[in-house]
C-alpha positions as CSV (number, residue, x, y, z in Angstrom):
1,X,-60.5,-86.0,-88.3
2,X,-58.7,-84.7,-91.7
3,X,-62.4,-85.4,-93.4
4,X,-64.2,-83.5,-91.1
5,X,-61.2,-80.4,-91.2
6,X,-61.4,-81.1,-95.1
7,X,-65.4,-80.4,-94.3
8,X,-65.8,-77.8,-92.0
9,X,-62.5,-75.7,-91.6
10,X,-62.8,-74.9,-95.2
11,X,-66.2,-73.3,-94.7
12,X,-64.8,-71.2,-92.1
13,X,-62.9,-69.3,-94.3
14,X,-63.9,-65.5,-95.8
15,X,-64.8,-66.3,-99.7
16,X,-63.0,-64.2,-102.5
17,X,-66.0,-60.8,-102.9
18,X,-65.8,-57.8,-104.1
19,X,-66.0,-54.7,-102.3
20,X,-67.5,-51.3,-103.6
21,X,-67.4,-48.6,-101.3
22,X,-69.9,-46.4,-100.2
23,X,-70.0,-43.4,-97.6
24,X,-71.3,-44.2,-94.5
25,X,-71.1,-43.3,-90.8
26,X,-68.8,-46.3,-88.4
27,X,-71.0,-47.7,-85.9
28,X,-69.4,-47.9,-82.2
29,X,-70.8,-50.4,-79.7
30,X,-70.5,-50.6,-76.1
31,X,-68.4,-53.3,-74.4
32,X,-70.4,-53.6,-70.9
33,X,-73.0,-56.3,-73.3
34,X,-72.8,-59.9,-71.2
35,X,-73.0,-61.4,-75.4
36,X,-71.3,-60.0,-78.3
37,X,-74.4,-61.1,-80.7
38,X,-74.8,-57.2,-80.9
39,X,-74.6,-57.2,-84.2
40,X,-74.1,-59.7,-87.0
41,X,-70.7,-59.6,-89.3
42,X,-72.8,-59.3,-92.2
43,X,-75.5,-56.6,-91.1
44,X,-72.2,-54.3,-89.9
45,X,-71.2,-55.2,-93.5
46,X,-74.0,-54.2,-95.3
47,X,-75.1,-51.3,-92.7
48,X,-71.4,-49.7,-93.1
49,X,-71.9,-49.5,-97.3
50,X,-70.5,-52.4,-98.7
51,X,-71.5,-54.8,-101.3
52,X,-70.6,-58.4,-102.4
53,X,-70.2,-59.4,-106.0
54,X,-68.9,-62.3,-107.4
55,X,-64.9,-62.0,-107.6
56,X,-63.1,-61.0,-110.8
57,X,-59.2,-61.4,-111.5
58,X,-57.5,-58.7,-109.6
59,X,-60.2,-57.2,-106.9
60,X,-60.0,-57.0,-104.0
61,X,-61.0,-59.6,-101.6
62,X,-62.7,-59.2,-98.1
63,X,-60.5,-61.1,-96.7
64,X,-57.8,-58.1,-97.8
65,X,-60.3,-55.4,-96.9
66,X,-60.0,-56.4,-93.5
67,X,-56.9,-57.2,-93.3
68,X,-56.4,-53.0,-93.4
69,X,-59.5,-52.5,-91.8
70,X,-59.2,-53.9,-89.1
71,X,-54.9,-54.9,-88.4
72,X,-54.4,-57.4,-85.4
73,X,-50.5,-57.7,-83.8
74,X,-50.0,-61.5,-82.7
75,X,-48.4,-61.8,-79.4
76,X,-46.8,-65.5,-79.3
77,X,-46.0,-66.9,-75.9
78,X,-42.7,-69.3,-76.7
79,X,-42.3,-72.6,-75.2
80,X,-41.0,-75.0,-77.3
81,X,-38.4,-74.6,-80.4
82,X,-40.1,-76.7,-83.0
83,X,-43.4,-75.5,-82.2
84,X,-42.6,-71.8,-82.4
85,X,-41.1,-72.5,-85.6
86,X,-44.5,-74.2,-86.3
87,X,-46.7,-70.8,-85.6
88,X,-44.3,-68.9,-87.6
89,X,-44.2,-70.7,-90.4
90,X,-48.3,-70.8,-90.9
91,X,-50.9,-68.7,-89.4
92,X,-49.2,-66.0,-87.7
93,X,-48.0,-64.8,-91.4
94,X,-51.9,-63.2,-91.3
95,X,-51.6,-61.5,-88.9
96,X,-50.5,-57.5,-89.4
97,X,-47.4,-57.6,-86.9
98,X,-46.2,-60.6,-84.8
99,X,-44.2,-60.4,-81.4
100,X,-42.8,-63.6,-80.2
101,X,-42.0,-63.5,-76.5
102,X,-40.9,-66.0,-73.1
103,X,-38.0,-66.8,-71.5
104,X,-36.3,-69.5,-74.2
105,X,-34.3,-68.5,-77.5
106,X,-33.8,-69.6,-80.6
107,X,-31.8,-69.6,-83.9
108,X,-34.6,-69.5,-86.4
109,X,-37.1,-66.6,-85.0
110,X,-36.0,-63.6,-83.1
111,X,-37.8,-64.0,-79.3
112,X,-38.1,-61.3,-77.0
113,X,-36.9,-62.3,-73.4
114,X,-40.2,-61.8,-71.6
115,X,-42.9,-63.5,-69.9
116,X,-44.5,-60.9,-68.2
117,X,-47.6,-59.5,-69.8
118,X,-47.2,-55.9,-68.7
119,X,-43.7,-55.6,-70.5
120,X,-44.6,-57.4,-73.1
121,X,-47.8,-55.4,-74.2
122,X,-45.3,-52.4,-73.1
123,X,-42.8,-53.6,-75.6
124,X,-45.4,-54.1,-78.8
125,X,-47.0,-51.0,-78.2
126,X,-43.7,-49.0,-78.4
127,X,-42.7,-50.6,-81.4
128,X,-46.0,-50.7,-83.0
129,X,-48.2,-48.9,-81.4
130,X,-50.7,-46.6,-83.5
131,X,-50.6,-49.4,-86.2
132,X,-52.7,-52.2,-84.7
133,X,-56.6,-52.2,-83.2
134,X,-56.3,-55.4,-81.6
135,X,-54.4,-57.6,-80.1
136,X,-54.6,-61.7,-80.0
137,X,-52.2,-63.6,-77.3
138,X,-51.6,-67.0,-77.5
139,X,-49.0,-69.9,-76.9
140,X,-47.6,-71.6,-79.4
141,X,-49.6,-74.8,-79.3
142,X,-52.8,-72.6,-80.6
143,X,-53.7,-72.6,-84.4
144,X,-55.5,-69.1,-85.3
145,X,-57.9,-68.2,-88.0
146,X,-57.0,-64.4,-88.1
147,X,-59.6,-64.0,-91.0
148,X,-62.3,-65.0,-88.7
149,X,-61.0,-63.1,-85.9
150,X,-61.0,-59.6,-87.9
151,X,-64.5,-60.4,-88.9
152,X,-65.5,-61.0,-85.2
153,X,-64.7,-57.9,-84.3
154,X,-65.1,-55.8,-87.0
155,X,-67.8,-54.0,-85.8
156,X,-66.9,-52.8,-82.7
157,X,-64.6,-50.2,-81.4
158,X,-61.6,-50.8,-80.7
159,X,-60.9,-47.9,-78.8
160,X,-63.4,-49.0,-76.1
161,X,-61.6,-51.5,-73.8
162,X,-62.3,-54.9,-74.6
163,X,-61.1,-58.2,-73.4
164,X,-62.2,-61.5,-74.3
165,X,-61.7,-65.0,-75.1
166,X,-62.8,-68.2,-72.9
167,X,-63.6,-67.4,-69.9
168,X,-63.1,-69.3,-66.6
169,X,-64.0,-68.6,-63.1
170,X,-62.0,-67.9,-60.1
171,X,-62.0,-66.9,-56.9
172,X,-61.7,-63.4,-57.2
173,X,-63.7,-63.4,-60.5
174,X,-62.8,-64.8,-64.0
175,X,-59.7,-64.5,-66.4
176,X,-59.6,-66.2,-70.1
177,X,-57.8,-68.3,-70.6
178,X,-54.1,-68.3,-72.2
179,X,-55.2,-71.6,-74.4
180,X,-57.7,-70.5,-75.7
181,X,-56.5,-67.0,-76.8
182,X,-56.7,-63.8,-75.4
183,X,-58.3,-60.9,-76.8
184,X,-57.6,-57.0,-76.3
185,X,-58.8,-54.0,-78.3
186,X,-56.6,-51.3,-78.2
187,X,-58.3,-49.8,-75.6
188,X,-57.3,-52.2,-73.1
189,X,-53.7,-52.0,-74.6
190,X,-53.8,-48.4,-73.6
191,X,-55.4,-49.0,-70.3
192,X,-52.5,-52.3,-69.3
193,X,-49.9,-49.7,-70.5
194,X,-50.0,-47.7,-67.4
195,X,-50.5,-50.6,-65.0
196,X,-47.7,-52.8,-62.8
197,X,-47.2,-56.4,-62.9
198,X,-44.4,-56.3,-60.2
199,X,-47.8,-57.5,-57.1
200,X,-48.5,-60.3,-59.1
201,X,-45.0,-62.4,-59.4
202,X,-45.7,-65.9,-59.8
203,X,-49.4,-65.7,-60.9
204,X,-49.8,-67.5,-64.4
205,X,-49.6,-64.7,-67.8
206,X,-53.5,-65.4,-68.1
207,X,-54.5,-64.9,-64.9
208,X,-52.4,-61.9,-64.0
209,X,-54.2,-60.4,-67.3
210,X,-57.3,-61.3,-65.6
211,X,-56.4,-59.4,-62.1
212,X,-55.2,-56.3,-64.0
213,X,-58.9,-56.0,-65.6
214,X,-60.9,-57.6,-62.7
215,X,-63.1,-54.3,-63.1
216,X,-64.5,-55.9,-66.4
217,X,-67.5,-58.5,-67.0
218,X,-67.5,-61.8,-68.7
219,X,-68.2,-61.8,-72.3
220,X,-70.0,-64.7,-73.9
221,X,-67.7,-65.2,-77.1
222,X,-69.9,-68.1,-78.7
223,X,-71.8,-67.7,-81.5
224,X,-75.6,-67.5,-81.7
225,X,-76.0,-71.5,-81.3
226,X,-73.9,-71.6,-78.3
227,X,-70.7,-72.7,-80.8
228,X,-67.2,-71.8,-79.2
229,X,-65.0,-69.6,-81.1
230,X,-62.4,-69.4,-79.0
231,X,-61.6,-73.3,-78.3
232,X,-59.1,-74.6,-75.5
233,X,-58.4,-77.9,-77.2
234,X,-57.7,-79.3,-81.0
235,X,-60.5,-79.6,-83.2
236,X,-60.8,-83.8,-82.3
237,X,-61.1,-83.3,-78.5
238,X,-63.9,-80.6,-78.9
239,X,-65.1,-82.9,-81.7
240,X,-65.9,-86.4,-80.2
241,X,-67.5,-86.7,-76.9
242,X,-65.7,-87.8,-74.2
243,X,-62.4,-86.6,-75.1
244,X,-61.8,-84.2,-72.5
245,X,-62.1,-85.5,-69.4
246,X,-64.6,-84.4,-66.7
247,X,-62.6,-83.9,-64.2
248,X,-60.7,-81.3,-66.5
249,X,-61.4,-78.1,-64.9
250,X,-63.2,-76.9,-68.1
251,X,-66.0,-78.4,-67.5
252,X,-66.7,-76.7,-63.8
253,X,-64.9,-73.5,-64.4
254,X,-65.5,-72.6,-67.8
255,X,-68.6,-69.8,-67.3
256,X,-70.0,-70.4,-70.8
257,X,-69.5,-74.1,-71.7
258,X,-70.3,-75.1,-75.6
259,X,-71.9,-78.9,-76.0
260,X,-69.4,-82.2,-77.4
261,X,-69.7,-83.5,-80.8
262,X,-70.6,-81.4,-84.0
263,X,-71.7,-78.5,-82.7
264,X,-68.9,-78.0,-80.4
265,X,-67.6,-75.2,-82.4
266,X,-68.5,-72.2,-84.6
267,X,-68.4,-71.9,-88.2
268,X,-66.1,-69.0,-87.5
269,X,-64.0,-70.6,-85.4
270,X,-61.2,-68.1,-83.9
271,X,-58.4,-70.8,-82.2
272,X,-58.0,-74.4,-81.1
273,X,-55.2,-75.8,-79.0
274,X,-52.9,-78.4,-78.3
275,X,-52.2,-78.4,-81.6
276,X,-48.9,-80.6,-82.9
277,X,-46.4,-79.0,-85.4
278,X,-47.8,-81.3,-88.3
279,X,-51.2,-80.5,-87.3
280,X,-50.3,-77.3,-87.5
281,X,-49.4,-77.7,-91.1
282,X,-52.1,-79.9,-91.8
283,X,-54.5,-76.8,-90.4
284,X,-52.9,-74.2,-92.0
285,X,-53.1,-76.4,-95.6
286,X,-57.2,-77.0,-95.2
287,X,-58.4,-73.6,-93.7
288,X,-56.2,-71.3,-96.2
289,X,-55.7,-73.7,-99.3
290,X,-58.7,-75.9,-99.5
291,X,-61.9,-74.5,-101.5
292,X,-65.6,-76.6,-101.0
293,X,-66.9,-76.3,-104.5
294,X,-71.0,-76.3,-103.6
295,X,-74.1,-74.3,-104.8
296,X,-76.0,-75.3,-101.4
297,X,-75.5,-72.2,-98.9
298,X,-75.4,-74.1,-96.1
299,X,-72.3,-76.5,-95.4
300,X,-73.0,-80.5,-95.1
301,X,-73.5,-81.4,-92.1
302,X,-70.5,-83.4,-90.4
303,X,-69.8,-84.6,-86.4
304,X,-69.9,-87.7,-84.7
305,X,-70.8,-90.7,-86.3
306,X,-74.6,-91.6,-86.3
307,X,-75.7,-93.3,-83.0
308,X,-77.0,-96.2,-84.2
309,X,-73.4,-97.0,-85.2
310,X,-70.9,-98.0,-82.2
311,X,-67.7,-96.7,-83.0
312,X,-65.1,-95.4,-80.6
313,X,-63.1,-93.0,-81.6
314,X,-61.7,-92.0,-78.8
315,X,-59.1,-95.3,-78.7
316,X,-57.5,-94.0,-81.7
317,X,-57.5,-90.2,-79.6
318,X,-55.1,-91.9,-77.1
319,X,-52.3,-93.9,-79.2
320,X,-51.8,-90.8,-80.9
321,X,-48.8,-89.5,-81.5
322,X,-47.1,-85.8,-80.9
323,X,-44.7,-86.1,-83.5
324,X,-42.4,-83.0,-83.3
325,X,-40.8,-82.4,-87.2
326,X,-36.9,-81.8,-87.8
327,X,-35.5,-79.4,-90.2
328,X,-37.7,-76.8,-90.2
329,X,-35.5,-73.8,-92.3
330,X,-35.1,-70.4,-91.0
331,X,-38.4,-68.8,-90.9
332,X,-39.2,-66.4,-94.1
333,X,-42.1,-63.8,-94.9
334,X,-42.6,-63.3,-91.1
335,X,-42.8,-59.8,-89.4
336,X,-39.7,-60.7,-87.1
337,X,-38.2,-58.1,-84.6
C-alpha cells in the first residue's frame, strides 16, 4: 500500500509553477449540470490569463495562488480524541480556516459543542463569514487533499449554490455522504443560514444536509474516466477488489459507483476515509512531502497486481491493525477558535 501512495498520491499533488497575471474576465457556470466535467482545471487556467513556467526560488506557486484564490473553511465533525488530534496536526493546516465541532471535548484543540449542521454552519459563518468561498465537512477519520479540492472547483462560482460530494440514494432523494466529505459553495452556506434543523432531530448530520437541499440534483463528482474524487474508504479498500463488501450499502445506493482496483480513484483525489491516526501521518508525509522525479508526463501505472499472479491481498487487509498513537503534543500552527 505505502508503494502505491509513494506512486500515486505524489502525483496528485499541484507542482511548484509560476504564475504571471493577465486581465481577464471570471467565468461563472451553472450548478443545475448532472457532471461537473464543464470545464477542465487547466482550460479555466489558461482561459482566465494565466501561464505556467518552470519555478524559480521565491515565486509564487499555484498551489499558493489558490490558496487566496479560492479559501476553503474545514468543518471537522469530532469523535474520537486521538483522531482529532490526528486531522489537526496534518491536512487541515491547508485549509484557510478550520472549525472543529460535536458533542466531546478535549485538552489539545478547542471543539465547539455542536452536532447540528444548521448551528454549526451558523456558527462558521458568523465568525468567518465573508472570508471563505467554500466549505468542506468531514469527520475526523477523512484525510483531505485541500490543494486538489481548490482546483476542483476553481472554476465555478461560488456564489451559485452548490453541494456535492458522494452521493447516495434515499427514499426521499439522495444526500452525500458525511464519509466521504461534504461540499458547499458559499451559496448554499447562505441559503442553510436561514433554514431550521429543529424537524429533523435524530436524522444523521449527512442526511439532514441532504433534506435541507432536497430541491437540488445529484452531481457526478468523478472525474472524466469515471475515477472518484470524493472516496468513502482508505486508499487500500478502494484499491484492491473485494475489500468492501457487497453487501455494504455502497454498492446499491451509491448513484455514481467508480470500478475496484487501480482506477478506483482520480488523480486528483479530494478525500478517503477510515483513515487511522498513523495513516494519517503516513498520508500527510507522501502527498505534501514526497516529489516523483520523472520526465514522462504521464504517471506509471500502479494497481492490483497482474492477474496472471495469485496473490491475496485482502488477508493482510483484515489482520490489520487500528493502532491509535499516544502523546500527541498540543496542537500548533492550527486556526483554533
Amino acid at each position: 500500500v505505502a508503494v502505491f501512495l509513494g506512486a500515486s498520491l505524489s502525483g496528485i499533488l499541484l507542482g511548484l509553477l509560476t504564475l504571471q497575471s493577465k486581465k481577464s474576465d471570471q467565468r461563472s457556470h451553472s450548478p443545475s449540470v448532472k457532471n461537473l466535467q464543464v470545464e477542465s482545471y487547466d482550460h479555466w487556467f489558461s482561459e482566465s490569463g494565466y501561464e505556467r513556467t518552470d519555478p524559480n526560488f521565491g515565486e509564487k506557486s499555484e498551489a499558493d495562488f489558490l490558496f487566496h484564490r479560492t479559501p476553503v473553511i474545514c468543518l471537522i465533525y469530532a469523535q474520537s480524541p486521538q483522531q482529532v488530534r490526528s486531522v489537526a496536526s496534518t491536512w487541515t493546516r491547508h485549509c484557510n480556516h478550520v472549525i472543529y465541532f460535536g458533542t466531546m471535548k478535549d485538552a489539545y484543540v478547542h471543539i465547539v459543542p455542536s452536532d447540528s449542521p444548521c448551528q454549526i454552519i451558523k456558527f462558521a459563518w458568523k465568525r468567518f463569514g465573508g472570508k471563505f468561498k467554500w466549505v468542506l465537512i468531514a469527520d475526523d477519520e477523512t484525510f483531505a487533499v485541500i490543494e486538489n479540492l481548490r482546483a476542483y472547483v476553481a472554476a465555478l462560482n461560488s456564489s451559485l449554490v452548490y453541494y456535492l460530494g458522494h452521493p447516495m440514494q434515499v427514499s426521499h432523494g439522495f444526500y452525500n455522504v458525511l464519509n466521504a466529505g461534504i461540499l458547499l459553495s458559499e451559496g448554499s452556506v447562505l441559503l442553510l443560514r436561514g433554514m431550521s434543523c429543529k424537524n429533523l432531530r435524530g436524522v444523521t448530520f449527512d442526511k439532514t444536509l441532504g433534506r435541507l437541499l432536497k430541491h437540488l440534483r445529484p452531481i457526478d463528482t468523478r472525474d472524466a474516466k469515471n475515477r472518484g474524487r470524493f472516496n468513502p474508504f482508505s486508499v487500500e479498500k478502494m484499491l484492491i477488489p473485494g475489500s468492501v463488501s457487497y453487501f455494504n450499502s455502497y454498492w446499491r445506493s451509491s448513484l455514481f459507483l467508480s470500478p475496484e482496483g487501480g482506477n478506483c480513484c482520480s488523480n486528483r483525489a479530494i478525500t478517503f476515509h477510515g483513515i487511522n491516526p498513523v495513516d494519517m501521518f503516513l498520508m500527510e508525509y507522501l502527498v505534501q512531502r514526497v516529489r516523483r522525479t520523472t520526465t514522462h508526463p504521464s504517471p506509471t501505472p500502479t494497481g492490483v497486481p497482474p492477474q496472471k499472479i495469485p496473490l491475496d491481498l485482502r488477508s493482510f487487509m483484515n489482520g490489520k491493525a487500528f493502532v491509535k498513537p499516544f502523546g500527541i503534543s498540543k496542537v500548533g500552527q492550527v486556526d483554533l477558535l
